[in-house]
N, C-alpha and C positions, 0 to 999 in steps of 0.2 A: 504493500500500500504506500502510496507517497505522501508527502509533509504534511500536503490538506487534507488527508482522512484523518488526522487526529482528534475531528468534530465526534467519529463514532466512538470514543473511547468517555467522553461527557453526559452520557446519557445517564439522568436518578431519576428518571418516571416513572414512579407506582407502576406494578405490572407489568413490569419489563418485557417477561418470558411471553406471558398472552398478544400483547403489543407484536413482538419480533415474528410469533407463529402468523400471526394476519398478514402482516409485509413478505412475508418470504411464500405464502401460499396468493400475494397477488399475480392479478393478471397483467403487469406492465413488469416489464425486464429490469428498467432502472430500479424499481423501486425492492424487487428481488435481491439485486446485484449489492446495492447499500444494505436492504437486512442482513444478508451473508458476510458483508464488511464488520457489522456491526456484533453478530456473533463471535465472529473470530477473534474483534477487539475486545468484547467480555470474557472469552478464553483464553486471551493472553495475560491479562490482569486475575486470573485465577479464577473466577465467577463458573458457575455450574450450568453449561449450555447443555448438558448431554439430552434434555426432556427432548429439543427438536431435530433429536436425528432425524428423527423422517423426515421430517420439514426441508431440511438441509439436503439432506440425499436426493429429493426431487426436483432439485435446483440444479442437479449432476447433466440433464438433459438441454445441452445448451450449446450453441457454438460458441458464445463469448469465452475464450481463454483465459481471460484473468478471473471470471468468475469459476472456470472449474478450478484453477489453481486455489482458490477460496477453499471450493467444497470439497477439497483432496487435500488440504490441509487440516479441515477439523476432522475430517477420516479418519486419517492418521491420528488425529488426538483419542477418538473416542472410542473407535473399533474395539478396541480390548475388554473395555466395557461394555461392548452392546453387541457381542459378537453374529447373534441372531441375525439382527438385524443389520448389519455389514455388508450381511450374505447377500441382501436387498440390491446391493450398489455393484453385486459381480456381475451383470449383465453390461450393466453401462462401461465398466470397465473392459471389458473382453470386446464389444464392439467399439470402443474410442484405440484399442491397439490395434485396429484394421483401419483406424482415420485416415484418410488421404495425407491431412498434414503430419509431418515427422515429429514435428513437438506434442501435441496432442500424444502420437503412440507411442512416445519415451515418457511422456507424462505416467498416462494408464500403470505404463509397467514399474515406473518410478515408486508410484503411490501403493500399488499392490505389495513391493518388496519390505515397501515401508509398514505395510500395515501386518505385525506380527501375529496373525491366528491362525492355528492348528485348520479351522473349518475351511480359510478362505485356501490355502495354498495348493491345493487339487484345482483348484479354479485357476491358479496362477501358470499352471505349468504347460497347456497347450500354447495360453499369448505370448509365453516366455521362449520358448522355443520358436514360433514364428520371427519373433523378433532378432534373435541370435542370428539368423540367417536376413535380416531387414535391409534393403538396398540403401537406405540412411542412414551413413555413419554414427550419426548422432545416437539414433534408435539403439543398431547394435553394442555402442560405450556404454549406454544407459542400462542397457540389456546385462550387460559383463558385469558389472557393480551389484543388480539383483540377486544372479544366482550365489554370492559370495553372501548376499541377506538370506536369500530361501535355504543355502546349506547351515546356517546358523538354526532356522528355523524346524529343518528337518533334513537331515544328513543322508538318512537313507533313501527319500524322496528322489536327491539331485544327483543320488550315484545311480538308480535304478532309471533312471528317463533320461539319461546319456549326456546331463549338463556340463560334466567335467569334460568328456570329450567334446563339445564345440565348444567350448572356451578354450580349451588347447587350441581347437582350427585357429581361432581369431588368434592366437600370436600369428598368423600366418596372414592376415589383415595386410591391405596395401593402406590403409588408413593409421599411422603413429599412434593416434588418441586411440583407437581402437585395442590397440597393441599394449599400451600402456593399463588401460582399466582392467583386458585380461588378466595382465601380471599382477595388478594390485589385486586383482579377485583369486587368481591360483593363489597367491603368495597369502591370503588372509583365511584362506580353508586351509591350507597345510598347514600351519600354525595350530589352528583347531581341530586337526585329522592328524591320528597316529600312524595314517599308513602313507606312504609316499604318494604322494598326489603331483605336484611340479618340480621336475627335474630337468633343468636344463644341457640340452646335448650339446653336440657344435655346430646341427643345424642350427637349434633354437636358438644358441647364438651369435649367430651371424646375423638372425633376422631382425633379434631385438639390439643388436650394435646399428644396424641400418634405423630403424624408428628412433633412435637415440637423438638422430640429429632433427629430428622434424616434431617430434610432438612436445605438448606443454612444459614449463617449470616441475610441475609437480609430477605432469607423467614423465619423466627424466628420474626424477626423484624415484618413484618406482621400479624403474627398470632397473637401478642402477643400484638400490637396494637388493635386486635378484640376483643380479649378475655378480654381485660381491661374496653369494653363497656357492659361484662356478669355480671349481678346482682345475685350472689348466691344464692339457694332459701333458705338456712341458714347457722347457724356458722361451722356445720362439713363439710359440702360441700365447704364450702370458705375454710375451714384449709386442705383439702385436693385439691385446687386449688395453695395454696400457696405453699404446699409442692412441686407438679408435677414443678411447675414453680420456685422454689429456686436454681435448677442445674444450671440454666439459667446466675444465679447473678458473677458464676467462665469463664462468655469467654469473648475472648481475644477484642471482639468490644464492643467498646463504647454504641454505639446507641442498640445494644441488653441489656446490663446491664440497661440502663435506661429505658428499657421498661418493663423488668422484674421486677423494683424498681416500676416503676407507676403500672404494674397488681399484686403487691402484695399488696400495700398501698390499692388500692382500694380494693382487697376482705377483710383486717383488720380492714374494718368500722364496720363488722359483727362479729367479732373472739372478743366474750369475755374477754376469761381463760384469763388469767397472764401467765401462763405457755405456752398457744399455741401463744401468742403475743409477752412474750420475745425472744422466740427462732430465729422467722423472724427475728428481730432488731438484733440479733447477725452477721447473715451471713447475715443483708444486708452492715452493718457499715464497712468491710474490700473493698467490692467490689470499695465502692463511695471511700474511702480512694485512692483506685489504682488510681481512675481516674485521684488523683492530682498531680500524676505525668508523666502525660502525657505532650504534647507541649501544651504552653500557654493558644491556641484557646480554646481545647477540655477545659483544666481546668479550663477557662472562664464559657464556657456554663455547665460543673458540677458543678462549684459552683452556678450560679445563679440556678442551679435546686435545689441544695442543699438547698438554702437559702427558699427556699418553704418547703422543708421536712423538715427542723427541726422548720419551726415554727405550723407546726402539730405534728409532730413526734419528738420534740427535746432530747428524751431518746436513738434513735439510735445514736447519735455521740455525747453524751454528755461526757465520756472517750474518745475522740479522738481530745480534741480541739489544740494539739501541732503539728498535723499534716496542720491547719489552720495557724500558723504562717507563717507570709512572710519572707519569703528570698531576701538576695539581687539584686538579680537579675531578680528579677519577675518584670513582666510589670506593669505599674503603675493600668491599670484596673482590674488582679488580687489580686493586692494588696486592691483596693479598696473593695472588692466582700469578701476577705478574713476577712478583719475589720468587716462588716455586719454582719457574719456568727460568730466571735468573739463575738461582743457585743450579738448574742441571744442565743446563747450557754455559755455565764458567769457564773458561781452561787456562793454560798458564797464558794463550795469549791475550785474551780479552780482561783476565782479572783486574788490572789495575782502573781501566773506564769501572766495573762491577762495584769496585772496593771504594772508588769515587759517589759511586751513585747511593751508595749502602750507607757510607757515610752521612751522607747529604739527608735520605732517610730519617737515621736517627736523631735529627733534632727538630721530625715535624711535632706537631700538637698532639695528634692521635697516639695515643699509649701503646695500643696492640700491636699499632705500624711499629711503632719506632721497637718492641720488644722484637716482633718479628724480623726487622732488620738487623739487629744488634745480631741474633740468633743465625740467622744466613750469612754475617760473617761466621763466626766461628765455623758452618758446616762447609764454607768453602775454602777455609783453612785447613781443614780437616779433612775434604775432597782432594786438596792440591797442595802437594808436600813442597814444592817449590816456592809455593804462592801463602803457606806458613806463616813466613813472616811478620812480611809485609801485613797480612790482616791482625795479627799480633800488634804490630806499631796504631793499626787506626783502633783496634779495642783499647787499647793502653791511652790514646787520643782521647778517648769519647768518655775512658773515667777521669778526666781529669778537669771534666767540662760540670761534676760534679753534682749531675742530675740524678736522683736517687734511685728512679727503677733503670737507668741505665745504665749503672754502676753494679746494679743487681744482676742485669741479665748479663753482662760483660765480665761477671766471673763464672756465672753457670757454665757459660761457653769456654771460658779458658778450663775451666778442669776440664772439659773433653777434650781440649787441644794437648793438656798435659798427659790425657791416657793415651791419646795418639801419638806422642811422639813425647817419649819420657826420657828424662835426663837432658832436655833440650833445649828448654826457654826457662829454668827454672830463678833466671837472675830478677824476672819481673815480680818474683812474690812480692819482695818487699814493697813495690808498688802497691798492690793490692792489700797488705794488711794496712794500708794507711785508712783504707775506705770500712775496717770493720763495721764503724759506729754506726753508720747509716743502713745495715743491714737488717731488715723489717723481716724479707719474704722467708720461708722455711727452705724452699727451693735453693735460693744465693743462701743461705745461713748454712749449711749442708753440703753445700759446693765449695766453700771457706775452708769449713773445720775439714774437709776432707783432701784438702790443700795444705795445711798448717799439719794435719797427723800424716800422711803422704813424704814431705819436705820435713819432718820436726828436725832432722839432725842437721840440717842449714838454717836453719831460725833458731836465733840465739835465744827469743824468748818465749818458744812457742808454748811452753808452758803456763807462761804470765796468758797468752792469747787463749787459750784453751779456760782458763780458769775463768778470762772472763763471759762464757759462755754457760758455766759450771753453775753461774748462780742463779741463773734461771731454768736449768732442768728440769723439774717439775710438770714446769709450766709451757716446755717445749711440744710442738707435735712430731709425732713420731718419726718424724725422716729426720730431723736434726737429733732426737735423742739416741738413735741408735748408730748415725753418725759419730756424735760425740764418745759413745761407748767403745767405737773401734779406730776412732782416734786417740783417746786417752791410752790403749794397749799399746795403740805404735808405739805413740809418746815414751811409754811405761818402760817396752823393748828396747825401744831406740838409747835412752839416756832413762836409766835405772837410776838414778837419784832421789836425796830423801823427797824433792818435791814431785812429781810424780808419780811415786809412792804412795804420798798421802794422796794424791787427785784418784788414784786407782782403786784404792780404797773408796773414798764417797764416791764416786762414781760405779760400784758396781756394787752398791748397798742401795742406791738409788733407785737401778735399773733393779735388784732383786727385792727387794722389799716393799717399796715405794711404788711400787708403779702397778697398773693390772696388763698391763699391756702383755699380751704370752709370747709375742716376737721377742719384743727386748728382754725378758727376762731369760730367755731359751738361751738366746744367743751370751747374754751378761754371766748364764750359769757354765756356760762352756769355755768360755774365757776367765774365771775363775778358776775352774778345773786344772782348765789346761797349765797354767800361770804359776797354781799349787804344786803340782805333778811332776812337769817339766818344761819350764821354760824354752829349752831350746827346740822342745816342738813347736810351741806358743809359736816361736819366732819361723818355721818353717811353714806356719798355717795363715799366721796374720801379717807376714809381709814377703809371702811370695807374690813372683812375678806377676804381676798384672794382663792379661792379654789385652792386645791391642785392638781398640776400636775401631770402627771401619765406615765410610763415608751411608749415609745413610740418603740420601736426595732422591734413590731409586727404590722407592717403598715397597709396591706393589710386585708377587709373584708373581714369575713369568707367566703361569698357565691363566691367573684371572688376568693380567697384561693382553693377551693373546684375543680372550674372550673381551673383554673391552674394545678393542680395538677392533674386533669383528663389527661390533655394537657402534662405530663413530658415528654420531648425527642422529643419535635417542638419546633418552633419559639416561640409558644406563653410563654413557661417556663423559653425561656431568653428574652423576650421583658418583661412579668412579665403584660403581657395585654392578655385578652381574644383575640380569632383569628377574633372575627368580628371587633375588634377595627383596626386590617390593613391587614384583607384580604377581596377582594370583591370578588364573586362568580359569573360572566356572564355568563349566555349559550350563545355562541355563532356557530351562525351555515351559513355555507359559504351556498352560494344561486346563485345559476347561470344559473336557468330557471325564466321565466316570470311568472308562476302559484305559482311559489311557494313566490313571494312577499304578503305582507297584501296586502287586498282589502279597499275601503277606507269606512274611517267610523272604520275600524280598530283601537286601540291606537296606540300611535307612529307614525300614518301614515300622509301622506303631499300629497297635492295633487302634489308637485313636489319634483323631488329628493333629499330633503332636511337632509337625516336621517346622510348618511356619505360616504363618496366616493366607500367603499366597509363595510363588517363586519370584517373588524381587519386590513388591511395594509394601510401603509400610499401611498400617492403618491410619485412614487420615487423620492428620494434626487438630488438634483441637486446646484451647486454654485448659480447662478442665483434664482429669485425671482417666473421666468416661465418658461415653455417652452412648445413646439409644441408634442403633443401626439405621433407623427410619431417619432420622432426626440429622443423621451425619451420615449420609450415604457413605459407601467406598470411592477413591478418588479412581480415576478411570482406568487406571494397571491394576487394580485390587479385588476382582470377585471374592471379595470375602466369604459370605453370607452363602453364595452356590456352593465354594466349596465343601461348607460345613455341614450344607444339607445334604451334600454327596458323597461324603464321608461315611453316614452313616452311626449308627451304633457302636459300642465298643464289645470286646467279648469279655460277655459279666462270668464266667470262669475263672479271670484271668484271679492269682491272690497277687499279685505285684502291690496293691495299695492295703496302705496298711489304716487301720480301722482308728478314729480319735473318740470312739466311745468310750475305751478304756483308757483312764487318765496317767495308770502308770505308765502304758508305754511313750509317751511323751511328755516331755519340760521342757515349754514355750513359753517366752511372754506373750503379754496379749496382744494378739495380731493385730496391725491396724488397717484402717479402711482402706482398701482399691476401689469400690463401686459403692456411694452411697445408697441408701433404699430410693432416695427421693430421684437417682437416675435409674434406677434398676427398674422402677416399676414397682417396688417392696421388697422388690430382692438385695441383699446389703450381703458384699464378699469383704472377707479377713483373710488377706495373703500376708506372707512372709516365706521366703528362702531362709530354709537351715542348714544346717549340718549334725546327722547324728550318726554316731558309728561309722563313722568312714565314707559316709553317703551324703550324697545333698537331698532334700527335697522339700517340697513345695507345701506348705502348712497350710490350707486352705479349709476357711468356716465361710459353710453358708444359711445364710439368716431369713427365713423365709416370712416376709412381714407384708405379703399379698394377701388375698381373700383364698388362693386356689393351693393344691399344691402343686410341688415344682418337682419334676424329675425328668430322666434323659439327661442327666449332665455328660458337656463335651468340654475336654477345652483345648487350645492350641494356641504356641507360642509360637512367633514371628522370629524368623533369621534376628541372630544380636552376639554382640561381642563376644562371647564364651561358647557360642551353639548350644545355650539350653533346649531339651528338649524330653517330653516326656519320658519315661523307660515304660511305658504302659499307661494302661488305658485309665480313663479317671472314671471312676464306681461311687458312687453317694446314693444313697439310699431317697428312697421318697421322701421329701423334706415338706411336713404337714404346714399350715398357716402358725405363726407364734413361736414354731418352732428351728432348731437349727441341727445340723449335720457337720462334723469336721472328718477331714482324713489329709493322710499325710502322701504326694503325688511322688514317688521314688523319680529322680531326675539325670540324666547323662549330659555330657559334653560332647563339646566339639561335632557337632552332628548338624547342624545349619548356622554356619561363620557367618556375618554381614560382611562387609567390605565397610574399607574406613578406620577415618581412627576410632581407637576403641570408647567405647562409652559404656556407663551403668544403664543402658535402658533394656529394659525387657518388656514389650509390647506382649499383652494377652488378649483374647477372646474365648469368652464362654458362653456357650449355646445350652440354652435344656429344650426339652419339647414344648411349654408352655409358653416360651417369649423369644423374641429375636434376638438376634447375637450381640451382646454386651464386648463392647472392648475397654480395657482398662490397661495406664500404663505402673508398672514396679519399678523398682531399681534391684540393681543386682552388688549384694554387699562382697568387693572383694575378697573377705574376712571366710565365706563359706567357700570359696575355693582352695583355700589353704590347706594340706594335705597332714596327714598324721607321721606322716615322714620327714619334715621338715627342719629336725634338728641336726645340725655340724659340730662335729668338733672343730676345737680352738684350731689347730693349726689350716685345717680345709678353710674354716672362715677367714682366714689373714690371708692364706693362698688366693685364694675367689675373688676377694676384695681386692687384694694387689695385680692379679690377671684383667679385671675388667679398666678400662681405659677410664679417665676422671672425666669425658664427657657421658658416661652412664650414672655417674653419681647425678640423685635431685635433693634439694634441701628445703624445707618448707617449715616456717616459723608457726606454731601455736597458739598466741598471746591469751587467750583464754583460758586455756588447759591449765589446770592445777592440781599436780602430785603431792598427795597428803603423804603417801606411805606407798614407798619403793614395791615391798612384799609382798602389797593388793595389788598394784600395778602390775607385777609381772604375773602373776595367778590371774589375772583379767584376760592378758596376752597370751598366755600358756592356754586358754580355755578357747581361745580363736588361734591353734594352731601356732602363735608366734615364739620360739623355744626361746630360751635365755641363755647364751655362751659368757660372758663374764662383764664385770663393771669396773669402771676407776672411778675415783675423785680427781677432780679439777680444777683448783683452789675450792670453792663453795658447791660446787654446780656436782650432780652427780651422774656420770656416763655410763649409759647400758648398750652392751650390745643384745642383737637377737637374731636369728636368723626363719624364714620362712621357705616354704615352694607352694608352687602351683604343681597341677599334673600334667604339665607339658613336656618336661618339669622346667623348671623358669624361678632358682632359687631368686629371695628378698633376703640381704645383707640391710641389717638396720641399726643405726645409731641415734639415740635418744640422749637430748642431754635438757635435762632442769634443776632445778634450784627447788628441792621437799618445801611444799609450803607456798610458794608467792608464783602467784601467776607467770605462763612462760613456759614453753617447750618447743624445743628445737627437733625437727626428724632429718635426720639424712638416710638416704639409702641409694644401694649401687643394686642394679640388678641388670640382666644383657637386657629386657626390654623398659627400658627407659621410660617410654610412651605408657606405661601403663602405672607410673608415679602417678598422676592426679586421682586415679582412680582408688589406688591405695591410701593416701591422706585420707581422703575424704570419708574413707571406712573408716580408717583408725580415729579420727578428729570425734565421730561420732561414739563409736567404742567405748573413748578416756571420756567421753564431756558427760554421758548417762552414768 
């Protein structure tokens, strides 16, 4: 629609719906065309047009163009919901794909592909096939794109009525576009199809190197995505693939250049010569250069592509590293992306421009820049043994400019240059103990004393230096205390005098008595031992050779290196993770007859409707917690209510549920409300998720406070973040007027995942025979996933904790919470799964560890620190999924605040 229809999106006249049914059943064309405008603008602003499908369908009869693209676009909306009546519009369809005009009969097939129902796609598949064979390019592209929709929709369908074989013909198309939409459609069913489906020979590519040069941006984009999955059968045929495919590296789109960069890289696994290698590398190194002057985004994701090619390929932009340098004005994450790509493109000739720019760096505004460049000196000091020095002189420069975190970060990096090359630059310490005082971070405080007990027998006072560190032990975090404890042994070794002596002494009364820590105490018990026993082991254990460290810029393993770099010009090249690590792949397929559900005994299958309210929509959103089916239809993806009627009964044999007339077997609090009576109709549900004996399940009372009674109970939960799902069928007895029914629904995982980030919702509906289907939403408490296996010992939890990286730790403040009493606290925690591995003192504040799992399994490492008594509690936890921290507070906040 264009700028001046926005008149139909104004319409608040009482009667909207009766109003629009009169206009669109009149007999003047205009005044048709405007109702249909005016529907469409109520379905794009959310509003609930579905009443005048008919209405709308009969408006399908028309030569005017823009008004069927109208009535094919709320098709498309509504169909899923009104599938019946859908079927109404397959006549018009099947004769508009025999239209004289070409646009009209890619329309037809356009709309059909688009409109996913099981009923219509047997109607779909005579005009589909006519049109694969259609003398209009157009037609047959449009064509090629459908079956890649109807094999989503029914796989078996498009293998049995011969669609895969004419889509192969069409690579054979004198038409580019034509050529191109095949490939996007072969290459989108293999992906979805385990058996080989598109395999290209050296027919097929020759035919698609010829369409290469004639058809769109985006069909280039595809072909070239294919061709990048072809193995040459050797080096002349790959140099004459790279050659056909080099034109490709001068146009004007982004996403085409980096498809052409990943199908040339790939066929130069095979390309020998010198000569047939360097030449690629020339004309691909201008292309990626353009990209970095595109807007921010785009130069984001070239460079993290980049940062993959040069660390296989680092000879194409190893002359081009000043085009790498950051500008002022760059965003702080190209800036960071740019440094990366610096440090691995260094060498000894270009280091001094690098060591200029690095410098220059370190005295912007930005902290994380200026830390990150301090940082890429030392690792290209540490890359290049030549080039040593010299970055040695500018960090030695940059502490004397006497900036506090740059001071900091400019000794972390000199201890790795001194395990790098030891015995070497050791004349600079003295520089560096000048700067103790200003030492804040644990990190520099730790890379210091580890410098001073390292050196002790060339530091005339490193004892005095050490000591002054000594008086705040206590109060040190872990990476400096345990630092200091195998400093002070150097120390102790090195120059056995009475001062040292005494530091060796408090300091491993500190570490053993003082502290709850089991790392430092382990290690402070063994270094006693050893110290009592025989020294001259001590000294064989605590200052042997150091092994040398080794340049780190090239992170990534070659095999996932390999696999990325297949990947150039996707998510997975700027995530810098393979695409199974955060893409899932479901079939899913909409179902809206009875035969086509599993039979039982099937997997997946329940005896009642437990799997998920539909296969992909949610029940529609509403402010409120419930409502009445009538009241709040399904949105148009959602036959809720058919399903449930088509489900059926449950099989009352089953004893899977267990009975809540007997009060011993269960100790619940009192559930609270999911469905008030005043929306049930008198019907009033008390849910709550427990945990009892190793099980999860569903605690559900129902309150029957109608005139009638109520029985037939059904219920089913909706795809969500854990795949709750029934483990059987739900049984409640005849629930009389006044009176009320509980039992307890035994519950499984993992069994229908949502996509998305995770969240606590658990969408339900329950159906009985006497009232339509009630939906209500729950929340799902972390706390009942927690497994009775969840307890670690001390050393697995220090392990665990020290293996996961400090971007899985999350930390989240309490200010409300108030610990009266450590020993109810943890008895609270132990009774939701969370075990208790040990505690320290921390001046006033008291620190507990705990440990927890999921059944994925997916341990929670947790650290608690408050002050008994006065408002305030601190959580931190490290666990591999990260993303599932908010969800865990938000249990726990509630847990400690009842």
């Amino acid at each position: 629609m264009s700028g001046r229809d926005s008149k139909y999106f104004s319409t608040t006249k009482k009667g909207e719906i009766p109003e629009l049914k009169e206009e669109l059943n009149s007999q003047y064309k205009d005044k048709r065309k405007d109702a249909v405008k005016k529907v469409i603008a109520a379905m794009t602003v959310g509003k609930d047009v579905s009443s005048l499908f008919t209405d709308v369908v009969n408006c399908m009869q028309t030569e005017n163009l823009e008004l069927k693209k109208l009535v094919y676009l709320y098709l498309i909306n509504y169909a899923k919901s009104q599938p019946d009546l859908a079927i109404l519009a397959v006549n018009t369809f099947v004769k508009d794909s025999q239209d004289p005009n070409p646009l009209i009969r890619a329309l037809a097939v356009r709309t059909m592909g688009c409109i996913r129902v099981d009923k219509i796609t047997e109607y779909l598949c005579d005009p589909l096939q006519r049109c694969l064979k259609d003398d209009d390019p157009y037609v047959r592209k449009t064509a090629a794109i459908c079956v890649a929709k109807l094999y989503d929709i029914n796989a078996e369908l498009v293998e049995d009525r011969g669609f895969l074989d004419a889509l192969k013909d069409l690579i054979s198309d004198n038409n580019p576009m034509v050529v191109a939409n095949a490939v996007a459609a072969l290459a989108e069913i293999q992906e979805n199809s385990s058996k080989p489906i598109f395999e290209i020979t050296s027919h097929t590519l020759s035919k698609l190197l010829t369409a290469l040069n004639e058809c769109t941006e985006w069909g280039q984009v595809f072909i070239l995505d294919a061709l990048s999955k072809y193995k040459a059968a050797d080096a002349l045929e790959a140099e004459n693939i790279v050659e056909r495919v080099t034109p490709r590296l001068q146009h004007a789109n982004c996403a085409v250049v980096l498809s052409a960069v990943k199908m040339i890289l790939q066929q130069m696994e095979l390309i020998t010569s010198p000569d047939a290698v360097r030449n690629p590398y020339k004309k691909m190194a201008p292309p990626l250069v353009t990209l970095l002057s595109a807007e921010p985004e785009i130069q984001y994701v070239a460079l993290r592509n980049i940062n993959l090619i040069v660390q296989r390929r680092p000879s194409i932009l190893a002359h081009e590293i000043k085009v790498f340098f950051c500008k002022y004005n760059d965003p702080i994450y190209v800036k960071m992306e740019k440094l990366e790509i610096m440090i691995k493109l260094a060498s000894d000739r270009n280091i001094d421009q690098v060591l200029l720019e690095f410098k220059e760096y370190a005295t912007e505004v930005d902290v994380d820049f200026v830390r990150r460049a301090v940082r890429a000196i030392g690792r290209c000091a540490i890359k290049l043994e030549r080039a040593a020095e010299r970055c040695i002189s500018v960090l030695l420069e940059l502490i004397k400019i006497k900036v506090n975190y740059v001071v900091q970060e400019a000794i972390i990096v000199i201890k790795d240059i001194f395990r790098r090359y030891p015995n070497t630059y050791e004349s600079i310490i003295a520089t560096l103990c000048e700067s103790l005082d200003t030492l804040d971070e644990p990190e520099a405080k730790a890379s210091m004393i580890w410098i001073i007990g390292e050196y002790a027998e060339r530091i005339d006072n490193a004892d005095e230096l050490l000591e002054s560190f000594l008086e705040t032990f206590p109060e040190e975090p872990a990476q400096v205390q345990l630092q200091l404890l195998t400093a002070t042994v150097k120390l102790f070794l090195k120059k056995p005098t009475e001062g040292p002596q005494q530091m060796i002494q408090v300091v491993l009364n500190n570490a053993t008595v003082e502290t709850d820590n089991p790392d430092l105490r382990d290690r402070a018990y063994i270094y006693w031992r050893l110290l009592s026993t025989d020294p001259e082991a001590a000294k064989d254990v605590v200052l042997a050779e150091k092994p040398v460290i080794s340049d780190d810029s090239n992170l990534l393993d070659p095999s996932l290196l390999d696999e990325l770099l297949a990947n150039i010009a996707t998510l997975s090249s700027v995530y810098h993770k393979p695409p199974d690590a955060f893409v899932t792949r479901v079939r899913t397929i909409q179902r809206t007859d009875e035969d086509d559900y599993p039979e039982a005994g099937e997997p997946g299958y329940s005896e009642s409707p437990s799997h998920g309210i539909d296969n992909g929509a949610s029940p529609p959103p509403t402010s409120s917690n419930a409502s009445h089916a009538a009241a709040r239809p399904p949105v148009p993806a959602a036959p809720v209510a058919d399903l449930l009627d088509l489900m059926g009964d449950g099989d009352s044999s089953s004893n899977a549920i267990v009975s809540l007339d007997q009060p011993e077997t269960l100790d619940v609090p009192t559930l609270p409300v999911v469905l008030p009576a005043s929306t049930g109709q008198g019907l009033q549900i008390r849910a709550q998720l427990i945990r009892k004996d190793s099980q999860i399940y569903y605690s559900i009372l129902f309150e029957n406070n109608s005139q009638v009674p109520l029985d037939g109970f059904m219920i089913q939960f909706n795809k969500n973040t854990f795949g709750l799902a029934s483990a059987g069928p739900l049984q409640v007895p005849q629930v009389q007027p006044g009176s009320s029914a509980r039992t307890l629904l035994p519950m499984v995982l993992f069994q229908n995942v949502a996509p998305g980030p995770p969240n606590t919702l658990l969408q339900v509906a329950v159906k009985n025979a006497q009232q339509p289907v009630w939906y209500f939403n729950d929340k799902i408490s972390m706390l009942v996933l927690f497994t009775e296996d969840g307890r670690m010992e001390r050393t697995s939890f220090l392990e665990t904790w020290k293996s996961l990286p400090d971007s899985n730790e999350v930390i989240r403040d309490f200010p409300g919470i108030v610990i009266n009493s450590v020993e109810a606290t943890l008895d609270r925690l132990a009774a939701s799964n969370m075990f208790f591995i040990a505690k320290r003192k921390h001046a006033n504040q008291e620190v507990l560890y705990l440990s927890a799992k999921t059944p994925q399994p997916i341990p929670f490492l947790i650290e608690l620190t408050t002050v008994v008594g006065i408002p305030g509690l601190k959580c931190a936890i490290k666990t591999p999924s990260p993303e599932m921290a908010p969800l865990f507070f938000e249990a726990l906040e509630i847990l400690l605040k009842n």
